[in-house]
C-alpha positions as CSV (number, residue, x, y, z in Angstrom):
1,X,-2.4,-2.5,-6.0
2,X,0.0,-0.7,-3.6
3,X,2.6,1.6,-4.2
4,X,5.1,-1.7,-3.9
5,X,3.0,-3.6,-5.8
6,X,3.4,-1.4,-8.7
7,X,6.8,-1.2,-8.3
8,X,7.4,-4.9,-8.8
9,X,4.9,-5.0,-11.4
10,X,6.7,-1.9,-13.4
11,X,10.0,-3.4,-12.7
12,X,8.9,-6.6,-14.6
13,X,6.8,-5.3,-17.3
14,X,9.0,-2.4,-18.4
15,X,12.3,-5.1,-18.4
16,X,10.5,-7.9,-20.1
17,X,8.9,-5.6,-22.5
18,X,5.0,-7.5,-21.6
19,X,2.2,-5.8,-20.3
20,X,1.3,-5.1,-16.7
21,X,-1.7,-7.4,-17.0
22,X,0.7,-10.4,-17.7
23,X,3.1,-9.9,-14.6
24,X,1.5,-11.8,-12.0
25,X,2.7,-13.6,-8.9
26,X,3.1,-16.8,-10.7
27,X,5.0,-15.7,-13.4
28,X,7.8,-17.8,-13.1
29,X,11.6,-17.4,-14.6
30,X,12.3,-18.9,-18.4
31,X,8.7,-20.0,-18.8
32,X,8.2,-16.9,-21.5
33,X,10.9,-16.0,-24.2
34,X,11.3,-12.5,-22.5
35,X,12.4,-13.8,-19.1
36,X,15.8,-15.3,-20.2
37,X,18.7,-15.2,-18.0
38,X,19.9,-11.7,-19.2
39,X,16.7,-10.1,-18.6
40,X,16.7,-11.6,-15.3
41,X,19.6,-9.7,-14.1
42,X,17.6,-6.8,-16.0
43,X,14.7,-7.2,-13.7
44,X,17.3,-7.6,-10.6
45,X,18.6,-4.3,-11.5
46,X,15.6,-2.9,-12.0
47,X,14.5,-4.1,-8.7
48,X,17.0,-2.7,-6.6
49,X,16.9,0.7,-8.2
50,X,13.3,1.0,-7.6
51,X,13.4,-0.1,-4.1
52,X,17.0,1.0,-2.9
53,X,18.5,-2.3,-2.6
54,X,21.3,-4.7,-2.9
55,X,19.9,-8.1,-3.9
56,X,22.7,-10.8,-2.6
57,X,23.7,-13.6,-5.2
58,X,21.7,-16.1,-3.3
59,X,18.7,-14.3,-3.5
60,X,19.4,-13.9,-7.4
61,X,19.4,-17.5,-7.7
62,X,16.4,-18.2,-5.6
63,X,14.5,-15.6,-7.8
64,X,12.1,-17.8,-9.6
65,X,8.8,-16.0,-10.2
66,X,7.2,-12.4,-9.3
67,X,5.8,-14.0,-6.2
68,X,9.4,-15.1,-5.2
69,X,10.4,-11.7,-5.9
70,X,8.0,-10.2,-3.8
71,X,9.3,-12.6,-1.0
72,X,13.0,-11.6,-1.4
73,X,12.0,-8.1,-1.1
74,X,10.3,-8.4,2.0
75,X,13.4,-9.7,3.4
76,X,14.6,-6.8,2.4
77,X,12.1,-5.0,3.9
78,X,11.6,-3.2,0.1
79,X,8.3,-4.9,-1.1
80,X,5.1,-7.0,-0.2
C-alpha cells in the first residue's frame, strides 16, 4: 500500500470503527451497519482532513464505495 492508500484505508476504518483488513475497494455505502448515512459524512470529513480537501456535494452523493472514493480523490488530485 501507498502512503494514499493508507490514508483512505485509515480514514475508513478508524470512522466505521472495522478493521483495515475489511476496507477494500468494493466496500460499498449502506451494505454494513457501520456505513450509515451519518458515518458517511464521517468518512467525508475524515477524507478531506487527511488529504486537504473540499469534497463538493456532488461528489458526496456519488460516493458509493472505497473504490469510488479513491476515484473522487483523484479528481481531486488527493488520492489513487
Amino acid at each position: 500500500m501507498n502512503d494514499n492508500t493508507d490514508r483512505v484505508v485509515q480514514a475508513f476504518s478508524s470512522v466505521l470503527g472495522i478493521p483495515a483488513d475489511r476496507i477494500t475497494d468494493d466496500l460499498r455505502y449502506a451494505t454494513i451497519p457501520e456505513w450509515d448515512s451519518i458515518a458517511h459524512m464521517s468518512v467525508i470529513a475524515a477524507l478531506e482532513d487527511a488529504f486537504g480537501v473540499m469534497i463538493d456535494m456532488d461528489d458526496v452523493i456519488d460516493m458509493s464505495s472505497v473504490g469510488k472514493a479513491r476515484e473522487i480523490l483523484a479528481k481531486y488530485g488527493a488520492a489513487a
